[in-house]
MARMI-858541 format. One record per residue (C-alpha): residue in one letter; x, y, z. Coordinates in nm, 2 decimals, m for minus. Layout:
a/X/Y/Z
...
END
This chain:
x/m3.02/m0.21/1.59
x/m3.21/m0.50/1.48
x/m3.25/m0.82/1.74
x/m3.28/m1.12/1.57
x/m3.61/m1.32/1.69
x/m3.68/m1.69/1.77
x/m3.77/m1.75/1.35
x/m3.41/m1.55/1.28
x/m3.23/m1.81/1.51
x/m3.38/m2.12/1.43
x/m3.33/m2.03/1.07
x/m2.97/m1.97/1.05
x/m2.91/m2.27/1.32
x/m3.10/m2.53/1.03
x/m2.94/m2.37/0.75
x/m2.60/m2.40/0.92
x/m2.64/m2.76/1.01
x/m2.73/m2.81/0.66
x/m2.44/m2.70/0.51
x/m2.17/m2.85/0.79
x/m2.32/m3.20/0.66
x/m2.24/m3.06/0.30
x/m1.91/m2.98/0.39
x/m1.86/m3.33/0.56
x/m2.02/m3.47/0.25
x/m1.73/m3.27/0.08
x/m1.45/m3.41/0.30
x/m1.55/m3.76/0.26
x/m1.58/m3.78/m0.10
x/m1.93/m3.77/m0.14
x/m1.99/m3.43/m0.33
x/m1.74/m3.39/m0.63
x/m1.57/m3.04/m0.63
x/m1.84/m2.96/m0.89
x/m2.13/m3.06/m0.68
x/m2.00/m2.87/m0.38
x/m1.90/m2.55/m0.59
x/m2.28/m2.40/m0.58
x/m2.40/m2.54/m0.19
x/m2.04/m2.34/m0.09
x/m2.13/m2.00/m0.25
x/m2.46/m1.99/m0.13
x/m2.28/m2.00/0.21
x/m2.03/m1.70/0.14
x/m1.75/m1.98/0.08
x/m1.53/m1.93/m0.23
x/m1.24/m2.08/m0.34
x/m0.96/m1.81/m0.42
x/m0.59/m1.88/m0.53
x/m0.44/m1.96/m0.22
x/m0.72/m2.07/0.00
x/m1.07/m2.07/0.06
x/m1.27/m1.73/0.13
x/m1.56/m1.69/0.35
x/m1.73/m1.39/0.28
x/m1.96/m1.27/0.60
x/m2.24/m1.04/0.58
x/m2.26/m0.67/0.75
x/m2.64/m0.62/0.69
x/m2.66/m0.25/0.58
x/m2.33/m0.20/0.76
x/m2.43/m0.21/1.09
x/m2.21/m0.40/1.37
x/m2.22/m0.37/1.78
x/m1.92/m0.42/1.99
x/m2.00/m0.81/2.04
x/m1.99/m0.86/1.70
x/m1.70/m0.69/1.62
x/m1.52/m0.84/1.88
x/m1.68/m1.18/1.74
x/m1.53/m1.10/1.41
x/m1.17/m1.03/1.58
x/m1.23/m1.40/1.78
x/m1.32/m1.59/1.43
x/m1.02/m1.43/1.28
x/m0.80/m1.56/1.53
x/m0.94/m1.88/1.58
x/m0.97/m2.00/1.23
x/m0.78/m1.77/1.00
x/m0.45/m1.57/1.03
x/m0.53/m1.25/1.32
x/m0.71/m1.03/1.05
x/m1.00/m0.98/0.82
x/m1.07/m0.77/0.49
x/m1.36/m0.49/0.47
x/m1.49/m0.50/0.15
x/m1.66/m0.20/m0.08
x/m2.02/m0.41/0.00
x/m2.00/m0.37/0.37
x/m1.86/m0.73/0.44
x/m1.56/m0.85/0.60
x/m1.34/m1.17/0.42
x/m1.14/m1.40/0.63
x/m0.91/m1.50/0.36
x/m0.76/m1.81/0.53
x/m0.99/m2.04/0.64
x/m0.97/m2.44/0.65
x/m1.27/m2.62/0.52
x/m1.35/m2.83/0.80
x/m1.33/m2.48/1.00
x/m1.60/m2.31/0.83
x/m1.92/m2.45/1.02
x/m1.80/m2.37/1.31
x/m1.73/m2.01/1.21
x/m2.03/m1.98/1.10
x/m2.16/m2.11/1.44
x/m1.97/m1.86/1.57
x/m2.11/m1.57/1.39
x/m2.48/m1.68/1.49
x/m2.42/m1.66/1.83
x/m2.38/m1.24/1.80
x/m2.67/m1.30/1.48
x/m2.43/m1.30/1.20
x/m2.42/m1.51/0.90
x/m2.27/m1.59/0.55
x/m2.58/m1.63/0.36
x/m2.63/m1.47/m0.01
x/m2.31/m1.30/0.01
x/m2.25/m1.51/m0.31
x/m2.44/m1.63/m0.63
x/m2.72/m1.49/m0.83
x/m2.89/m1.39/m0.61
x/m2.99/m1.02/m0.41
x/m2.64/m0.98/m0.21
x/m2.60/m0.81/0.12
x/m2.81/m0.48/0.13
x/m2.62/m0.17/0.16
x/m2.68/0.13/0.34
x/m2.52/0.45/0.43
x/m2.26/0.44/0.63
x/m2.34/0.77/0.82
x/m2.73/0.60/0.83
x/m2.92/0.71/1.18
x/m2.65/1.01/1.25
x/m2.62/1.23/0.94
x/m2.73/1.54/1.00
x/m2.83/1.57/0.62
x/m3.03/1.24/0.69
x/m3.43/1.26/0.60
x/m3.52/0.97/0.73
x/m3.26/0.62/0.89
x/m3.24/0.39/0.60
x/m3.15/0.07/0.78
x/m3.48/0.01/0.88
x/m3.55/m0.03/0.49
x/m3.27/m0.25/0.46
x/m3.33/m0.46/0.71
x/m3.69/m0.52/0.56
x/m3.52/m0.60/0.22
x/m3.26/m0.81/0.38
x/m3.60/m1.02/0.54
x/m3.74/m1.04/0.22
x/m3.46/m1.14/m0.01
x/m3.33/m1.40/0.19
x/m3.38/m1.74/0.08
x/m3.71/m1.57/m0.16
x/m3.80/m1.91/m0.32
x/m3.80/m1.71/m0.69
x/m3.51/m1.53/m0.64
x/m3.26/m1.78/m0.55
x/m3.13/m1.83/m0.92
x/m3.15/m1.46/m1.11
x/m2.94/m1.45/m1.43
x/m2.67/m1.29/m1.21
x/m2.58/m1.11/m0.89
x/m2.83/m0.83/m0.76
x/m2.74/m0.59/m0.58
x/m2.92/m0.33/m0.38
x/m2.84/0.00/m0.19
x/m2.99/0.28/0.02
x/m2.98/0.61/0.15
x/m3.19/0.85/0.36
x/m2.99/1.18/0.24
x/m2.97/1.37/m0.06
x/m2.61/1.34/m0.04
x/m2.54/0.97/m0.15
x/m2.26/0.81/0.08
x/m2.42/0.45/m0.10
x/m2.33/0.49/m0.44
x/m2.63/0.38/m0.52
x/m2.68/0.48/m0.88
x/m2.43/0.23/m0.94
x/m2.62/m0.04/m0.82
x/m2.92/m0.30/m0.99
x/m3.14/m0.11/m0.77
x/m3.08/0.20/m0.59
x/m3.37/0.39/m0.35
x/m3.35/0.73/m0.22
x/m3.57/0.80/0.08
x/m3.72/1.12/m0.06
x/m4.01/1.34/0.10
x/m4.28/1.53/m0.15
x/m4.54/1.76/0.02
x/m4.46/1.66/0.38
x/m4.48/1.26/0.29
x/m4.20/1.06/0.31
x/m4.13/0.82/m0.03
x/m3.89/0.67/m0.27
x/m3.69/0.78/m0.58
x/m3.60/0.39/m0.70
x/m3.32/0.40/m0.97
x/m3.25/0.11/m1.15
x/m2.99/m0.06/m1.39
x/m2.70/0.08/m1.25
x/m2.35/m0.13/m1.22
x/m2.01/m0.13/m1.27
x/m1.78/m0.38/m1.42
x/m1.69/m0.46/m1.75
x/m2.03/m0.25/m1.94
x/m2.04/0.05/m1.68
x/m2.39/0.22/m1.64
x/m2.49/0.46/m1.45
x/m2.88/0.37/m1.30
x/m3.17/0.52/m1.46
x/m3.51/0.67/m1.27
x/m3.80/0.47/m1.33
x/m4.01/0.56/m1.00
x/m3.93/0.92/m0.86
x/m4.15/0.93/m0.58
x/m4.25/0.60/m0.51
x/m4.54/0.59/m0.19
x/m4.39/0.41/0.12
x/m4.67/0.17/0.18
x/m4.55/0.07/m0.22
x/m4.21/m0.01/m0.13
x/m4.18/m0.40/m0.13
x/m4.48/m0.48/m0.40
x/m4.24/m0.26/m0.61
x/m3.95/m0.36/m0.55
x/m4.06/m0.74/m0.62
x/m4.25/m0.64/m0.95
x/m3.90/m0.51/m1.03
x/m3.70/m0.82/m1.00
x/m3.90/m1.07/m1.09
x/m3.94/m0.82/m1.42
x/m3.57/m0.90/m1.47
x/m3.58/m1.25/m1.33
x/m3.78/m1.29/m1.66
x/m3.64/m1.07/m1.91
x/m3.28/m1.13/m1.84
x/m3.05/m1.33/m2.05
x/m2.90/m1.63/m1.95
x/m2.76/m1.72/m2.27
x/m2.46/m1.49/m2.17
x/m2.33/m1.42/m1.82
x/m2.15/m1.10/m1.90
x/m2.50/m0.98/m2.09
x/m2.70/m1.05/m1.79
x/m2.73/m0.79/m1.55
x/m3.00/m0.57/m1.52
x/m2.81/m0.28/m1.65
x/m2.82/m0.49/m2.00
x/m3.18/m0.54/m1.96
x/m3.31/m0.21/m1.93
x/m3.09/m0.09/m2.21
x/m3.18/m0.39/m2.45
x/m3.59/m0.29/m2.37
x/m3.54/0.01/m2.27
x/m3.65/0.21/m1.97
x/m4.03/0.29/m2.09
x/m4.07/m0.11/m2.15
x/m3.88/m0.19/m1.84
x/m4.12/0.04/m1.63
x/m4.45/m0.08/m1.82
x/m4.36/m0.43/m1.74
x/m4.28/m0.32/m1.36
x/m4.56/m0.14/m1.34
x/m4.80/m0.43/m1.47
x/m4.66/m0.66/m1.26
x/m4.65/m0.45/m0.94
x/m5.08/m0.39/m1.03
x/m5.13/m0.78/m0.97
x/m4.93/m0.86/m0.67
x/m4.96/m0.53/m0.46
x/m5.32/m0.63/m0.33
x/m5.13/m0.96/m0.21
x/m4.93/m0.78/0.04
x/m5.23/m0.68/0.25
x/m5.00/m0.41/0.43
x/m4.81/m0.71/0.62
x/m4.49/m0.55/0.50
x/m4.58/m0.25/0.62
x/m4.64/m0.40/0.96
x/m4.32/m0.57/0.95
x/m4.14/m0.24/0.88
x/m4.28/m0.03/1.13
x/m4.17/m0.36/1.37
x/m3.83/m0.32/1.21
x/m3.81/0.10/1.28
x/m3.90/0.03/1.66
x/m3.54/m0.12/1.68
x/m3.34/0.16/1.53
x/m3.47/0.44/1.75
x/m3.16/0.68/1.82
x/m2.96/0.65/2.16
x/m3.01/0.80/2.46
x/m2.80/1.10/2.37
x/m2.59/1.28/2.67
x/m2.62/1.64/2.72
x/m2.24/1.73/2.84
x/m2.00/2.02/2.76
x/m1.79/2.05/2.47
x/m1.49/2.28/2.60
x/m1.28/1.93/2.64
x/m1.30/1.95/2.26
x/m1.28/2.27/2.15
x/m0.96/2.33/2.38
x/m0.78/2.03/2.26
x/m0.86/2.12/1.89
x/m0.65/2.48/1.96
x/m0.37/2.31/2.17
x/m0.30/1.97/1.93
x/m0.23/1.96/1.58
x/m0.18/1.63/1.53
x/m0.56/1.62/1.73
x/m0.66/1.89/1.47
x/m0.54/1.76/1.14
x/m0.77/1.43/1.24
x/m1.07/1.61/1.37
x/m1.07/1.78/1.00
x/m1.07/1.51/0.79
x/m1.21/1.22/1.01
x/m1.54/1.46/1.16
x/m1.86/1.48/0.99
x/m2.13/1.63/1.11
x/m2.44/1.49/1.36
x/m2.77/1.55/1.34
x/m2.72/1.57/1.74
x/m2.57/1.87/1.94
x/m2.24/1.86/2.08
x/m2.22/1.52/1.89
x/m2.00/1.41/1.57
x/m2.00/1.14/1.36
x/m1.62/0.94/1.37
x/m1.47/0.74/1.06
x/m1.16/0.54/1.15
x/m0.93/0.53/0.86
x/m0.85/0.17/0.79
x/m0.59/0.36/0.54
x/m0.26/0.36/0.74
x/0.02/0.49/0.49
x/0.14/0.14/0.37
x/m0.08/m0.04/0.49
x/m0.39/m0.32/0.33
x/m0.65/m0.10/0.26
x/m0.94/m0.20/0.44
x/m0.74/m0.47/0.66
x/m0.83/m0.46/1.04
x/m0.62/m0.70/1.30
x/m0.83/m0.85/1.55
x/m0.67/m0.63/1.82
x/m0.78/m0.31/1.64
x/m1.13/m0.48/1.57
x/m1.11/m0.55/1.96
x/m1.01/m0.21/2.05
x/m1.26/m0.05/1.82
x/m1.52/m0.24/2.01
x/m1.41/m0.12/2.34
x/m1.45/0.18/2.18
x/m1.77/0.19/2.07
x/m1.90/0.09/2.40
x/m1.71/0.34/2.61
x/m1.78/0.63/2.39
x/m2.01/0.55/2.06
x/m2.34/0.38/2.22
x/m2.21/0.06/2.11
x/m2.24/0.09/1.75
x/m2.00/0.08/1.43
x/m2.04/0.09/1.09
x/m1.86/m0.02/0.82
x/m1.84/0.20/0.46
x/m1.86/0.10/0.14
x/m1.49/0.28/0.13
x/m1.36/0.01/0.40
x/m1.31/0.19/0.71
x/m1.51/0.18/1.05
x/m1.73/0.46/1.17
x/m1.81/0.53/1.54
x/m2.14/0.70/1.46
x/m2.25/0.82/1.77
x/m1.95/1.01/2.00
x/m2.01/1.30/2.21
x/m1.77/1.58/2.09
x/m1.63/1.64/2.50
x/m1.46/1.21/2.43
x/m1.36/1.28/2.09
x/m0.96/1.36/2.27
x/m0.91/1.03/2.49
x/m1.08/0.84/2.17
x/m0.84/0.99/1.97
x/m0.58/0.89/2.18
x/m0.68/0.55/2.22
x/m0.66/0.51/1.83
x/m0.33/0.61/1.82
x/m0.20/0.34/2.06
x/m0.33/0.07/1.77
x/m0.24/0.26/1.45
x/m0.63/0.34/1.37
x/m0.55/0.74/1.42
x/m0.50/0.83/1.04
x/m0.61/1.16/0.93
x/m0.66/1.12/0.60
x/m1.07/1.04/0.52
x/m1.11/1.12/0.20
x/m0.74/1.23/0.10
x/m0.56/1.03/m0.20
x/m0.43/0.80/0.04
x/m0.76/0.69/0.16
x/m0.81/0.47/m0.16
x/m1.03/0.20/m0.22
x/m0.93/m0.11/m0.35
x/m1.02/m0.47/m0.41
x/m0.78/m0.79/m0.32
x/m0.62/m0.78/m0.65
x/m0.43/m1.07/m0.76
x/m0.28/m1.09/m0.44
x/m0.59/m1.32/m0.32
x/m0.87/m1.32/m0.58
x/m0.88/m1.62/m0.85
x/m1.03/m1.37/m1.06
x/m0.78/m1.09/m1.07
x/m0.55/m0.97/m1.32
x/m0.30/m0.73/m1.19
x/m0.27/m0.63/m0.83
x/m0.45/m0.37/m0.65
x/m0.28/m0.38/m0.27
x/0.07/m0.30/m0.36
x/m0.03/m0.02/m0.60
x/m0.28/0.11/m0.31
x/0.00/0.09/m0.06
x/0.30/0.29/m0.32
x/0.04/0.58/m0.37
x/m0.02/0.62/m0.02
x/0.33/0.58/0.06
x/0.41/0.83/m0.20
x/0.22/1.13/m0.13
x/0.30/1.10/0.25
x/0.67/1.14/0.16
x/0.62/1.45/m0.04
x/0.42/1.56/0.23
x/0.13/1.68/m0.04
x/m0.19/1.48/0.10
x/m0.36/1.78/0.31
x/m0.26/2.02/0.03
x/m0.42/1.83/m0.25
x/m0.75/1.80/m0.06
x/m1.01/1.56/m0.13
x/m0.96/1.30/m0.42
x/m1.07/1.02/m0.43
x/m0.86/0.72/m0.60
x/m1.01/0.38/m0.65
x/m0.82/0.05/m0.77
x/m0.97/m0.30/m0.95
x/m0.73/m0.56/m1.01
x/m1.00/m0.72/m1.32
x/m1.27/m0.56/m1.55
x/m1.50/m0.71/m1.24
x/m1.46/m0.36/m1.10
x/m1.47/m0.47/m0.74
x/m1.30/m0.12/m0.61
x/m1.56/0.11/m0.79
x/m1.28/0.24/m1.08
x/m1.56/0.36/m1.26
x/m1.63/0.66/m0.99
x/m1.32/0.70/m0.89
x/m1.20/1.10/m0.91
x/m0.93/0.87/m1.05
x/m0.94/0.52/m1.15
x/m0.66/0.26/m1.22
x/m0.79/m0.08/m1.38
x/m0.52/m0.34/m1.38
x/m0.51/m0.55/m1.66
x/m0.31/m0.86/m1.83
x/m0.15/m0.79/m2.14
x/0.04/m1.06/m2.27
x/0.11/m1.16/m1.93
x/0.23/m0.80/m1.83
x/0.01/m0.63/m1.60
x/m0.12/m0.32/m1.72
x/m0.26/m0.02/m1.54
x/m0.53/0.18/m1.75
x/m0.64/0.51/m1.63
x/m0.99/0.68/m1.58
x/m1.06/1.04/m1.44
x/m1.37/1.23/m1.38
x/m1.51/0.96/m1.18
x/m1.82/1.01/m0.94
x/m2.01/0.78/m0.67
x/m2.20/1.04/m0.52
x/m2.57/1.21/m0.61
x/m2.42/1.37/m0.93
x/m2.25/1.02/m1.06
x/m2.10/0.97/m1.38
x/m1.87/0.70/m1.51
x/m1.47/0.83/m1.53
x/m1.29/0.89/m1.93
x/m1.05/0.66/m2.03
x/m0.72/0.89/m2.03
x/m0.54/0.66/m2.24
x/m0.31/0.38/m2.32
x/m0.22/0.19/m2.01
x/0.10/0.20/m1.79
x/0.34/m0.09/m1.67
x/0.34/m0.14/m1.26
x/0.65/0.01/m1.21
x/0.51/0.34/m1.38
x/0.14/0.39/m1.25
x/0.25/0.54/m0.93
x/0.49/0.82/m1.15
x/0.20/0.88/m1.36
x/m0.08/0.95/m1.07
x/0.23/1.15/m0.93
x/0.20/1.37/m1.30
x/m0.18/1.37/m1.27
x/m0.19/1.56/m0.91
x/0.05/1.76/m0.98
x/m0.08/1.91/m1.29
x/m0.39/1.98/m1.08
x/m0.20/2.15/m0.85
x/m0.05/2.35/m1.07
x/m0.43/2.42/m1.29
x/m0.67/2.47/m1.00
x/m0.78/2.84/m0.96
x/m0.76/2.86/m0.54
x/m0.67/2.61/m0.29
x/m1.02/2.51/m0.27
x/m1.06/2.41/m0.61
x/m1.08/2.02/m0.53
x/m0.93/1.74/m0.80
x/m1.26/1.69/m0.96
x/m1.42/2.04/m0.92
x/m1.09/2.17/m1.17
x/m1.12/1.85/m1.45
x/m1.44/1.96/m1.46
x/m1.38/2.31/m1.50
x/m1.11/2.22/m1.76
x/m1.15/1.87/m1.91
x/m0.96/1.63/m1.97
x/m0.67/1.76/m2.19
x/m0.42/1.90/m1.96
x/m0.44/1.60/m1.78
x/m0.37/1.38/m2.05
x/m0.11/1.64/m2.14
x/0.06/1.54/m1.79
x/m0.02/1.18/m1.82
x/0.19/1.13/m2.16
x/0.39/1.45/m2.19
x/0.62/1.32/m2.49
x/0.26/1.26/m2.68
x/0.21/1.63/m2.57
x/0.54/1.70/m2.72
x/0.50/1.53/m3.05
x/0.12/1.76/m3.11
x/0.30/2.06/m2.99
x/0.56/2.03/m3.25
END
């Protein structure tokens, strides 16, 4: 994984001295609420209902076991024993004190960590996918392609004040973990005739106008990538609107020009600044890639494995769902549900963040991920310790086997933290899980995935959910609207509204009615949620969802 150099440390050390005297200048009076508001967010502070936020950075995902066991010192040390994964590979500590912050973010610098862009409009924390430098599917490791971006974008004198958030994700597999059509800018590393390139999508996003992203390079040369990819924001640097924040995103752009324009624009000004790159990206890049070579791999016997997978259940129900495959033999790739029935999703306490670091170093080559879904992957663990890690996880409640099941929902803070939120998301998260483990229907129903936003923000990816739930306020009554259809991966599309909206104390019924009317319509047990509502639409789910509507047609 990347090191961070002497530039990378004296940088973050200035820029954090900078902002404790802001935050002193804050204490004392000196800088009005007002005047602090936009030095704090370009720090990853924000002020939520309760408390501050500070929002730290997971560049592409990527942690190793001293920073995770960082991250489990700063949240006891200066918030309340836990932090919150979010769907943009971060973690929030949802507690802190003001006069605390500096030093956490002193803290995070000493395992290279930071704060920085993970607020305002500017390019956010670059995503990646979460399986990147294991998958077997994988063309090519697409950290090393973050990383460059994340080099780039940081502090990049024009792009400090866009018209709004950018946001920017990646992925090295035809299978897209990243969701990245549903991003400002999405690349694909793709390879045409034996050359390894980029399919770069763009005007994706979520949240109150949701649009999936649009092609406009599909094989983009590598030696192209950051000319590009600058030509492409400063495009929309100039074009977007400022005269309305929720009109401002790229998506918006490209629909009010269109694509052709959008491209012709991109394409002009990618002609006059691609001879000013002389290849020094390029050089910087292949610097990058020398980091991220793959672990020393261990060549050991599996029959550890394959014997406890016959003689445990409990073992085998886990290694199903919470098992993908590695590109490495006798390897597989480990996601750690962060999904225990009941539980926070996404919530880690510092013990299990110090556990999972122990972890890693004992039998994942000291690295962790964290997905877009909020949970932890071990990426990297020999199949022969996949029993005594399995065991470990259960002494700490991390040993869920339920990676992509419907309790293994995504879903933002909700009005239980955010200042932005208008119905909750955690309790209505933690009742569905709780639910379907009851009736005992989880492994039955097979994958489905259920995402939840507490605001038309769209923070938990509704959107692409197999099923979405949108809380609303209505009249000061919180309302649940319902999408289905919903899709994140390679073959996106935005979910259909089922219909009119249910009170809190009747969403979890209705999902109940949803999955059960699938289970009753699918054709075989391996017909999954999404494969059968696209087999039969929407009406006999809607059927299920209001069956005294139903009723009323019938008759």
């Amino acid at each position: 994984m990347y090191s961070y150099s002497e530039f990378d440390h004296a940088f973050l050390a200035a820029r954090n001295a900078q902002f404790r005297a802001q935050v002193q200048r804050r204490i004392d009076g000196s800088l009005t609420e007002d005047e602090f508001r936009p030095l704090r967010l370009m720090n990853g502070l924000y002020l939520q209902l309760h408390a501050y936020m500070l929002r730290v950075a997971i560049p592409y995902g990527t942690l190793s076991a001293a920073q995770m066991r960082q991250l489990a010192l700063i949240a006891d040390k200066w918030d309340k024993g836990y932090g919150h994964f979010t769907t943009r590979q971060n973690i929030q500590y949802n507690w802190p004190k003001l006069p605390d912050v500096p030093d956490m973010l002193d803290a995070l610098a000493q395992v290279n960590l930071h704060a920085i862009q993970t607020s305002g409009n500017t390019i956010r924390n670059v995503t990646a996918d979460h399986f990147a430098g294991a998958a077997a599917d994988e063309i090519a490791d697409p950290r090393p392609v973050a990383e460059l971006l994340r080099q780039w974008s940081t502090d990049h004198p024009e792009f400090q004040f866009l018209p709004r958030k950018f946001k920017i994700a990646v992925t090295g597999s035809d299978q897209d973990r990243a969701v990245i059509r549903a991003h400002d800018i999405g690349i694909q590393i793709v390879r045409q005739n034996g050359e390894i390139g980029y399919r770069i999508i763009v005007g994706g996003g979520l949240g109150r106008t949701p649009v999936i992203g649009k092609v406009i390079n599909d094989f983009l040369p590598q030696a192209d990538l950051l000319p590009y990819l600058e030509a492409v924001v400063t495009t929309y640097n100039l074009l977007g609107r400022r005269d309305n924040k929720y009109k401002a995103r790229i998506k918006i752009t490209v629909n009010e020009n269109g694509l052709d324009t959008f491209r012709e624009l991109t394409e002009a000004r990618f002609a006059e600044i691609r001879p000013l790159f002389k290849g020094m990206d390029q050089d910087a890049l292949a610097a990058i890639a020398a980091q991220f070579a793959p672990p020393a791999f261990l060549h050991k016997d599996t029959a550890a494995y394959d014997t406890t997978y016959q003689a445990d259940p409990v073992f085998r129900a886990w290694a199903d769902t919470n098992l993908h495959a590695h590109r490495a033999d006798g390897y597989a790739i480990v996601t750690v549900s962060l999904k225990a029935h009941g539980q926070t999703p996404g919530d880690a306490s510092s013990d299990q963040m110090r556990l999972l670091a122990d972890l890693a170093e004992a039998y994942g080559h000291n690295e962790l991920r964290i997905s877009h879904e909020q949970n932890v992957i071990l990426p990297h663990v020999h199949k022969s310790d996949l029993p005594a890690l399995h065991a470990a996880l259960k002494t700490d409640g991390l040993a869920t086997a339920n990676v992509g099941l419907i309790s293994d929902i995504i879903a933002c803070p909700g009005m239980d933290y955010c200042a932005l939120a208008t119905a909750r998301s955690i309790p209505v998260a933690q009742q569905i899980a709780q639910r379907f483990d009851e009736l005992k229907l989880e492994h039955d129903i097979g994958p489905l995935k259920i995402k939840i936003s507490g605001c038309i923000n769209a923070c938990g990816h509704h959107h692409v959910g197999h099923i979405g739930i949108l809380g609303l306020d209505r009249a000061g009554v919180e309302n649940y609207q319902i999408t289905l259809g919903g899709d994140g991966t390679q073959d996106a599309v935005i979910g259909e509204r089922a219909g009119p909206g249910f009170a809190y104390d009747e969403i979890v019924d209705a999902i109940e009615r949803i999955v059960r009317a699938y289970l009753d319509l699918r054709e075989t047990p391996e017909e999954t949620f999404l494969q059968a509502y696209r087999r039969l639409g929407a009406a006999p789910f809607k059927d299920a969802l209001y069956p005294e509507a139903s009723r009323k047609n019938a008759a």
